[in-house]
N, C-alpha and C positions, 0 to 999 in steps of 0.2 A: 509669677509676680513681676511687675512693671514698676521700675521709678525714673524718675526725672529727678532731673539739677532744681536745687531752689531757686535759680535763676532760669529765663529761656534758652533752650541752648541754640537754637539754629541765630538764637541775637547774639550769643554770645561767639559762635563761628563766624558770623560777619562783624563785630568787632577789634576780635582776634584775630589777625590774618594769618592766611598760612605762608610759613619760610620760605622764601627764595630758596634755599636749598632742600633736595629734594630728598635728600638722605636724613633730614632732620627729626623724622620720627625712630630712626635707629640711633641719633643723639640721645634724646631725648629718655628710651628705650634704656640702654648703658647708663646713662645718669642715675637713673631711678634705681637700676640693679646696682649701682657700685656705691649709694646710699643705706639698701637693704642690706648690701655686705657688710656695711662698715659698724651697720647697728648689732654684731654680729657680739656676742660678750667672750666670745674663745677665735682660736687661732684654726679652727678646723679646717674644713675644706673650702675654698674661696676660688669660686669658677662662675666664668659668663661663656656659654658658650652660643654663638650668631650663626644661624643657617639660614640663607639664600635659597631659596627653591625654583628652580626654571624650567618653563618645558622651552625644550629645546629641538622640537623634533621636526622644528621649520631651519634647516641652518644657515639661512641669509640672518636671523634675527631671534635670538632666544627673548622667553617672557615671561618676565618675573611673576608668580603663581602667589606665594607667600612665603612669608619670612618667619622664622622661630627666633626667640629669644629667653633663652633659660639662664638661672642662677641661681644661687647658692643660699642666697638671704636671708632673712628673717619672715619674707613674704608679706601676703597680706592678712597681717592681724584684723581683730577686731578695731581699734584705735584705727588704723594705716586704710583699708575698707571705707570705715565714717568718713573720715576725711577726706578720701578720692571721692565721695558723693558730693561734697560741695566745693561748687569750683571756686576758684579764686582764694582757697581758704590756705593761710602762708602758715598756720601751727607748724605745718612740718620742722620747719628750720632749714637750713641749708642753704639761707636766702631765698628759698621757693616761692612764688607767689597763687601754685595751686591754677595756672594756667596749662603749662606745657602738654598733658593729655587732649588738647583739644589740639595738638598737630599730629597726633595719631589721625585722628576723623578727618582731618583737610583732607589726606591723601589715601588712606584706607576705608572702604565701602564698611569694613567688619575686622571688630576685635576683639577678640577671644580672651581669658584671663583663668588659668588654672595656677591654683598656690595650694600649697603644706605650710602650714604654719604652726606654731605651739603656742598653745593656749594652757597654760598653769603648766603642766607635768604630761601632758599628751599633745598628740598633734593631729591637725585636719585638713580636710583638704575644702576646699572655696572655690567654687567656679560661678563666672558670669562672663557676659559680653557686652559691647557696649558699638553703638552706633551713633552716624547722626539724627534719627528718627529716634533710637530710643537710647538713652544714656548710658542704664544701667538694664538689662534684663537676662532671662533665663539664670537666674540666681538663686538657684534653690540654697535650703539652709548645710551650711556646712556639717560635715560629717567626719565624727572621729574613725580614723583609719588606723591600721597597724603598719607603720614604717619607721623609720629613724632618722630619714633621709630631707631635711627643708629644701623645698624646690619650687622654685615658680618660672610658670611659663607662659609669654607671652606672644602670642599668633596675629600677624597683621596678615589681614585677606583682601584680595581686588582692590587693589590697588587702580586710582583713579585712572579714567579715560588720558587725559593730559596727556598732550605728545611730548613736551618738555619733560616730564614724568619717566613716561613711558621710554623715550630715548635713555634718559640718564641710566636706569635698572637693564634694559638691552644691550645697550654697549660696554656696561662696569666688566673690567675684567677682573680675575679674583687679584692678582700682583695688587693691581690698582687698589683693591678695597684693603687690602692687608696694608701698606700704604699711607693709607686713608688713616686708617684705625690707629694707626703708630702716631705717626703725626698731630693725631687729634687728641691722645690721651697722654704725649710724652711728658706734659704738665701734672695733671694729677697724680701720672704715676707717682714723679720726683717730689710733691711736697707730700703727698700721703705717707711716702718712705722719711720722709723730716716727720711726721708727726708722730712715726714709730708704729703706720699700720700698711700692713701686708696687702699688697695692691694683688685682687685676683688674677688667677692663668685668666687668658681669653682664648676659647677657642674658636676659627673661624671654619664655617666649610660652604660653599656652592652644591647644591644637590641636582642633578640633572636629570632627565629621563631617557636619555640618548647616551651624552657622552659620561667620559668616566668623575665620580666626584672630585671636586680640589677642597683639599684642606688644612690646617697649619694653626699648630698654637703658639700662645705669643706668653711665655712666662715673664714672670715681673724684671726679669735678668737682665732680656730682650730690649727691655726701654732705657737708653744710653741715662749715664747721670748727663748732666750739664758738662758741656765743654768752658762754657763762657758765664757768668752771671752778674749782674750788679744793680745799682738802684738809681735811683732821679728823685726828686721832686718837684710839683708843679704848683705854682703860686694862686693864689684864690685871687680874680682880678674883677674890678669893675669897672663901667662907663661912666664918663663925663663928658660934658662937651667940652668941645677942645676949636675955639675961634669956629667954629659953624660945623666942626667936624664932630666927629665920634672919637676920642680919645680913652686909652685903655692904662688902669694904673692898677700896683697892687692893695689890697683889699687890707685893712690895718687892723693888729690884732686876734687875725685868722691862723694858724697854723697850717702852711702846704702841705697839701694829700704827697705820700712816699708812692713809689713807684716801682715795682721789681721789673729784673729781667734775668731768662735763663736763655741759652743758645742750647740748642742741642744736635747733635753731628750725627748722622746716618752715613753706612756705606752709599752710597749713588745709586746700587741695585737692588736697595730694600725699599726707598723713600719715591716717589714720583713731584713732591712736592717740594720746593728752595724758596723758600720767605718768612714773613714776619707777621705777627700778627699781635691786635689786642685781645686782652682772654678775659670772659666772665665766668667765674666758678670754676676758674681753671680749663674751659674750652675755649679754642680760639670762635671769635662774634667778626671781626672785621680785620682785613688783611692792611697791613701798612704800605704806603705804596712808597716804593724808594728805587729809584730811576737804576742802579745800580743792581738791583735783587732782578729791577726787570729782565733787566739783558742777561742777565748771569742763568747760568741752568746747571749749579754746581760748580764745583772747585778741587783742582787734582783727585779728581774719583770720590768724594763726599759732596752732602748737600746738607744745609743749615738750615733748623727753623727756631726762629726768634718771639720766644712767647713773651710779651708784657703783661703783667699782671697787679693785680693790688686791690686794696678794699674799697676805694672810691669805683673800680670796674663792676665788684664785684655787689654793689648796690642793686635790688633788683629795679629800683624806676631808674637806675641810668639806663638799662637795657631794654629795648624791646621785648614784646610778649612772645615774638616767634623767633629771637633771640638771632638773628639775622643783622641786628644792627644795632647802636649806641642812640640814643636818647639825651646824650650828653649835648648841649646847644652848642654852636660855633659860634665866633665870636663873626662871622661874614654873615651870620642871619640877623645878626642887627645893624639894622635897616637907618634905623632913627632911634630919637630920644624919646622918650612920652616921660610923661607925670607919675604913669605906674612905674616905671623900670626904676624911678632912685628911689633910694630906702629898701628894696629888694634884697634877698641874703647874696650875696658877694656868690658867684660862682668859680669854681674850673672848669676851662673851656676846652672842647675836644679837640681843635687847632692846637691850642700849648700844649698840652697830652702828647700829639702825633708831631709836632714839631719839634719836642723835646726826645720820642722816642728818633726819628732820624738823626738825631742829635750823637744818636748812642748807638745806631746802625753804622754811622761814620768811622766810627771807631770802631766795632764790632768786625766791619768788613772789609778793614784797612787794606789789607793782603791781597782780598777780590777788585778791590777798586785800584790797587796798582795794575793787578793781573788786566785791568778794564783798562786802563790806559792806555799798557802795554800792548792789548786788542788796537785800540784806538788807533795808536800808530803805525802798526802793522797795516790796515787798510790804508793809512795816507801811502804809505812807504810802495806797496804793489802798487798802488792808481799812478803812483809817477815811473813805476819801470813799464808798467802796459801804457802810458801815455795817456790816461785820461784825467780829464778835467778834474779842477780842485773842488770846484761847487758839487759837482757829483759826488766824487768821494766823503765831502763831509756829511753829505745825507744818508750815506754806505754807513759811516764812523756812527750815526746818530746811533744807527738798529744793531750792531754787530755784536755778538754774545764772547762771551771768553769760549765758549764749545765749539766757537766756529774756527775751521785750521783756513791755510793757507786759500784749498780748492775753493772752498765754500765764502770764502771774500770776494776771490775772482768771480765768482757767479753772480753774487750778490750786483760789484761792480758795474759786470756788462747785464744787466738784467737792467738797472737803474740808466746807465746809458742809455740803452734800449729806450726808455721813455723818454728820457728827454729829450733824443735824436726825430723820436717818432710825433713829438709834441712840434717841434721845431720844422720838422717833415710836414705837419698838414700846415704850420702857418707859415712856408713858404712855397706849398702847394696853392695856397690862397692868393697868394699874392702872385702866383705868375699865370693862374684863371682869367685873373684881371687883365692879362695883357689880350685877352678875345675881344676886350671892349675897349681897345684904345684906335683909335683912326689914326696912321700915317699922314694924310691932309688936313688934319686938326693943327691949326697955327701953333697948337699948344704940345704940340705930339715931342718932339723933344726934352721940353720939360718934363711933363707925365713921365717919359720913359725913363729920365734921371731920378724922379721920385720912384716908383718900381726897383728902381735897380740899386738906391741908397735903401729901401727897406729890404729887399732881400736879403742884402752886404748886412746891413745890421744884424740879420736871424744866424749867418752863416759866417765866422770867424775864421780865420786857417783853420786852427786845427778842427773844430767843428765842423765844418765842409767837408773834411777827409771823412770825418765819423759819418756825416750822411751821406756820402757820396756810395760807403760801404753798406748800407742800409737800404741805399737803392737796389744798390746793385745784389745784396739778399732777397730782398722783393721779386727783382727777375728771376733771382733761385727757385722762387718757389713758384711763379708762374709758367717754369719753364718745367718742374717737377709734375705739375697738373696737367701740362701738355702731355707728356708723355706715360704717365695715370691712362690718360685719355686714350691712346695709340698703342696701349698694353707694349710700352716699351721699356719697363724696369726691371731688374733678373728677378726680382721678387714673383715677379706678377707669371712670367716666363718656368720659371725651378719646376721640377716635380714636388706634387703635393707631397708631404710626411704622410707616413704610416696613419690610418684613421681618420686622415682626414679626405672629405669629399669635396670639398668642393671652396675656390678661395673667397675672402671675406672681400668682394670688388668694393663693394660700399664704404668698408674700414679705410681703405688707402687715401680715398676722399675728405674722408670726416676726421682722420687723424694730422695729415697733409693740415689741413684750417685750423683745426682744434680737435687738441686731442683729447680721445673718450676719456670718462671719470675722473675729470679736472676741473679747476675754476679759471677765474679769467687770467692771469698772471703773464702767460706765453701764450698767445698764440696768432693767425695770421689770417685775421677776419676782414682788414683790411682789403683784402682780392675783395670781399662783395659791398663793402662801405666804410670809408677812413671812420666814419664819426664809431662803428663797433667798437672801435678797441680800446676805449675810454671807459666801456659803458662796464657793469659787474656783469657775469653771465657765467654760465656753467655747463659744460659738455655731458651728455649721455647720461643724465642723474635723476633716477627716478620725480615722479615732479612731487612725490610728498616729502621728500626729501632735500628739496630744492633753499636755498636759505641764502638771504640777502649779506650783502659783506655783515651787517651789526651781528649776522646770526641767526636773527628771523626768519621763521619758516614761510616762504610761499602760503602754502595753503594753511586752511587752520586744521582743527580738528575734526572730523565726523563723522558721527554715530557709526559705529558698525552695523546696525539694521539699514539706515541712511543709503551706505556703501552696495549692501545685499542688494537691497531694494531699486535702488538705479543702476545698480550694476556698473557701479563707477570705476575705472582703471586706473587708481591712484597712484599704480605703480608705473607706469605706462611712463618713456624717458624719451623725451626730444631730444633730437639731436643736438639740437641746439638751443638754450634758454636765456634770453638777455635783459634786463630790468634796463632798460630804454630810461625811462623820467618817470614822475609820478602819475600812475594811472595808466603807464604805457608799458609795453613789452614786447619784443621781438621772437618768434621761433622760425627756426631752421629746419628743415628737413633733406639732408641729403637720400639719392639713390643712385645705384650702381649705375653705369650708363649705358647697359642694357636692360634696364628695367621700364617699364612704359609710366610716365610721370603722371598719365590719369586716370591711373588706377587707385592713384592714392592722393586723388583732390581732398579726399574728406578729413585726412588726416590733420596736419595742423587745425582747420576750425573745430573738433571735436576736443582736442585739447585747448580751444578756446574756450570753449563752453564749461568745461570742466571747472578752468583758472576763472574765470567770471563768476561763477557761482562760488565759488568755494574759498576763495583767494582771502587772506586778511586784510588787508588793503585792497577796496576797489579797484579793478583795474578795465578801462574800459574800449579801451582802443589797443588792438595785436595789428602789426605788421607782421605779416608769414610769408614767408617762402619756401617755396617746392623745388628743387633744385637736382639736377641728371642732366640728361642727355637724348632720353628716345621719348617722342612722344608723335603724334598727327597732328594738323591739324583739324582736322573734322571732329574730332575728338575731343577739344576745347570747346565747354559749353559757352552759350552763347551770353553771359553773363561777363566773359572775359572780351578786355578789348587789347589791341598789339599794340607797344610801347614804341614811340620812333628808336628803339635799342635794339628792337624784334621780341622782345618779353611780351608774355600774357600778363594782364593785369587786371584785375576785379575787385574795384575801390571798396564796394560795401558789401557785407557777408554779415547777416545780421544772427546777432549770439543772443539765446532767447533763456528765460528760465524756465525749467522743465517744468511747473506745475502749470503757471499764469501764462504761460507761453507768451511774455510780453519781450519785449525785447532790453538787453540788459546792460548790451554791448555792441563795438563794432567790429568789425575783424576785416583787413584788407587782404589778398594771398594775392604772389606775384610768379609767374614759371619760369624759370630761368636756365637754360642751358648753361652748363659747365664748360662749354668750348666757349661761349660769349664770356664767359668770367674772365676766362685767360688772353681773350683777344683785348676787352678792356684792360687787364691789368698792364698786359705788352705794353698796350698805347700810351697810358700814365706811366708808366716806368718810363718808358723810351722820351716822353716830352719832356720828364721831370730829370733825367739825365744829362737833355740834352742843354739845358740851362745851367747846370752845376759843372757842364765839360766834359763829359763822363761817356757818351756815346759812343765813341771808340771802341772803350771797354764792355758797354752792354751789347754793342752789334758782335764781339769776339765772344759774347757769354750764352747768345742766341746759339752759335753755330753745335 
């Protein structure tokens, strides 16, 4: 037997959106069991127990299979049954509005539903499942069984394609989930224990098919009372105009929504989480953002979470259906006045809410924000014993955590130096380019060269001068390092091989030497092959489905596992080098050892052009590539490439097709580039950029 919602459900899955968060059906899950607990009329057994199931038997990347979720409840009666058939239906109580089962089917293909329940003086068991094709099915009629034991279980299966998804369940470690779970119920625990009921054990476990299980239970004990607690109020306010503006007054006659708050203290090694949030029904919906929680990553070996709570939150049309976010309007969404908006009921607005709770975070985190200070000044206080600049250091002070010591400032420091010197470095690179195109016999060549030599002076202060002067002269380091890369003259390269190993990684010394493997852009020294690299985001040796822009965004999208088969796509396949150039544009790198013959592997970069072209979330339609070693012929350069006046091979257009239409999709440029040319360029700009700053002396003593 088949039923459907009295409503459409696939209309009602695309009305309801599914959560931002991806764990949101194991919210939702625990909600529902810690509701059935409480419907409980005795004190008996009161358990949720969570298992995780992963096959694990790939170990770059476990994969979530399905999840169990069991409890103790009252299950599903007849009454409790009726009711999950029609959605939207809020009888329950609990402030429910009869939506949240439809964040199961967002993210699960298939869900299961076995329950014991008692019906007058006996008990039965109830099975059915539910999809998004069919709502309710395989629901035969319940059957009286011989047990004692109320128990319902519910099984999320296949879990959606989504690589957001899919990442989040792969990488959770169980610390993290256990964590998670504390964090996210230390609310309900504490007012459930006010209201005089017995908050269930939770047990967690991870099930694997490889490695060994993890698992751990969380007794009611386990969740800290309140360290800290207290209340607010926030005034019901409306609009008027105010001389052409929008003006905000309180609403007369109204009594202010109250407002709780409880703090709650973790040791440092149970919690992974230190902030604040607003809560609906007692789960945090939306984190508060407070400049101080940012930087903070705990406090003398504890971490704090800051639940707000109250009955104005816990309205269910203040909140979203996928419970991800508030509904409460800001008072910055009004725009203008209109004719509708007066005479409207007087609101509270989620601005004075969240203005009022940092209000009480100030205080709350008095102790942390000295401790923040006291960070604060610590970096000013190093920047002037290492001698650097104050504009620098305040941008140091901006990011710096109370968890950061001493070492971890000075790194911070010269990391941020580092940019600024290197910013400074191309725009006085720039500016002594220019002195190629000024004429000595030019009547005007005097002045020109006075203007030249007043913008430089401008970029380059004392003490700045010194910082780049040193910055040059690390550039020679590392063009001088590539040289002899080159000449296999490093003891690394020279040592006998270790035990097991056959043979050295020549290509590693290269590719680590520029940027090193399984990094992002942060350090490194791309520069040797084009100043404008080292601005750009890019990421070394990273699988390319894995690849993801500073916001986080992933390179490629999703596709089909059959898709994958079927083209035989290499999505794991990792450039050496990957650079998000501008929009539409991207850079890959490919080193080889300098005994490798460089065209034997023309194909490579355009094959991962073709790959990122089709597949990419963002268009992307023009690649700059480069091949880049040491040994190659020429006879052996096809005749599509032509010699750059540098001695580079260059093949402006390389046309990137899509595999069905065979149209063309995209362009791809590839350029060959000896490694002995990198370093002879880089000498040269070092040596000219030196020898303007005074410094030759010292770079000709750094050659030898």
């Amino acid at each position: 037997m088949r039923k459907n919602p009295l409503s459409d459900l696939q209309g009602m899955l695309n009305l309801i959106k599914a959560s931002s968060n991806p764990f949101s059906p194991i919210i939702e899950a625990i909600n529902n069991s810690l509701e059935s607990i409480f419907k409980l009329e005795n004190d008996g057994n009161r358990e949720i127990a969570i298992n995780l199931h992963f096959n694990d038997q790939d170990e770059n990347a476990k994969k979530l299979e399905f999840i169990e979720i069991t409890d103790s409840g009252v299950g599903f009666t007849v009454e409790s049954f009726n009711r999950f058939e029609r959605l939207l239906d809020r009888t329950k109580g609990f402030n429910n509005r009869g939506s949240g089962r439809l964040q199961y089917l967002h993210r699960f293909g298939e869900v299961t539903f076995k329950s014991v329940y008692r019906q007058d003086n006996d008990l039965y068991l109830r099975k059915f499942s539910s999809s998004k094709d069919n709502f309710i099915y395989d629901d035969s009629a319940p059957q009286k069984i011989n047990t004692d034991k109320l128990e319902t279980t519910i099984t999320l299966k296949h879990l959606r394609s989504h690589k957001r998804d899919q990442a989040a369940y792969s990488t959770l470690k169980f610390g993290a989930f256990v964590s998670w779970i504390k964090s996210q119920f230390a609310l309900r625990a504490y007012l459930e224990k006010c209201k005089g009921k017995s908050f269930p054990t939770i047990k967690l476990q991870f099930s694997y098919q490889v490695a060994e299980t993890e698992n751990l239970t969380i007794e009611p004990k386990n969740f800290p009372e309140p360290s800290d607690k207290g209340c607010f109020e926030v005034r019901y306010q409306e609009p008027f105009e105010d001389k052409g503006k929008i003006g905000w007054r309180n609403a007369q006659g109204i009594e202010p929504e109250k407002f709780n708050w409880c703090v709650f203290t973790f040791p440092a090694n149970e919690v992974d989480i230190h902030g604040a949030f607003l809560c609906s029904k007692d789960i945090p919906v939306e984190e508060v953002k407070n400049p101080i929680l940012k930087k903070s990553n705990g406090h003398q070996g504890t971490r704090m979470v800051t639940a707000f709570y109250g009955d104005y939150l816990d309205k269910p049309d203040n909140v979203n259906h996928s419970v991800d976010a508030f509904e409460i309007p800001n008072k910055s969404d009004v725009k203008e006045l209109s004719n509708g908006l007066f005479g409207e009921e007087s609101k509270v607005y989620l601005d004075d809410i969240k203005e009022q709770a940092n209000i009480q975070l100030k205080s709350i985190y008095k102790e942390i924000e000295q401790a923040q200070e006291n960070a604060e000044r610590k970096v000013m206080s190093l920047a002037k014993e290492l001698g650097i600049s104050h504009h620098i250091a305040v941008n140091v002070k901006k990011a710096v955590k109370l968890t950061d010591d001493d070492d971890s400032i000075v790194k911070s420091l010269h990391i941020e130096e580092a940019k600024y010197v290197a910013s400074k470095s191309n725009e006085a690179r720039k500016v002594i380019e220019q002195l190629n195109h000024m004429d000595p016999t030019s009547p005007t060549y005097q002045s020109d060269l006075e203007e030249k030599s007043s913008e430089l002076s401008a970029l380059v202060d004392a003490q700045n001068k010194e910082e780049l002067s040193k910055y040059v002269v690390r550039r020679e380091l590392v063009a001088n390092l590539l040289d002899r890369v080159l000449n296999q003259e490093l003891a690394v390269q020279t040592e006998p091989l270790p035990d097991g190993k056959k043979r050295r990684d020549k290509e590693g010394f290269i590719h680590d030497l520029i940027f090193k493997r399984k990094s992002d852009g942060n350090l490194n020294d791309l520069w040797i092959l084009d100043e404008e690299f080292v601005h750009f985001d890019g990421c070394s040796d990273v699988p390319l489905n894995e690849i993801q822009s500073e916001s986080g965004e992933f390179l490629l999208k999703d596709i089909p596992e059959e898709e994958i088969a079927k083209l035989q796509l290499k999505i794991t396949k990792r450039p050496d080098i990957f650079i998000y150039a501008s929009e539409g544009k991207c850079v890959l790198i490919e080193f080889k050892a300098p005994d490798v013959t460089l065209t034997d592997y023309m194909h490579q970069t355009p094959n991962y052009c073709t790959l990122i072209a089709n597949y990419s979330v963002h268009k992307i339609e023009k690649f700059y590539c480069y091949l880049i070693g040491e040994s190659y012929s020429k006879i052996d350069v096809p005749a599509e490439y032509e010699e750059t006046v540098n001695g580079t091979w260059l093949r402006e257009k390389i046309r990137i097709i899509h595999p069905e239409t065979r149209e063309r999709i995209a362009w791809a440029q590839q350029e060959i580039i000896k490694l002995s040319e990198i370093a002879a360029r880089a000498h040269r700009r070092n040596k000219s950029f030196a020898e303007k700053l005074g410094i030759d002396d010292l770079m000709d003593g750094n050659t030898e």
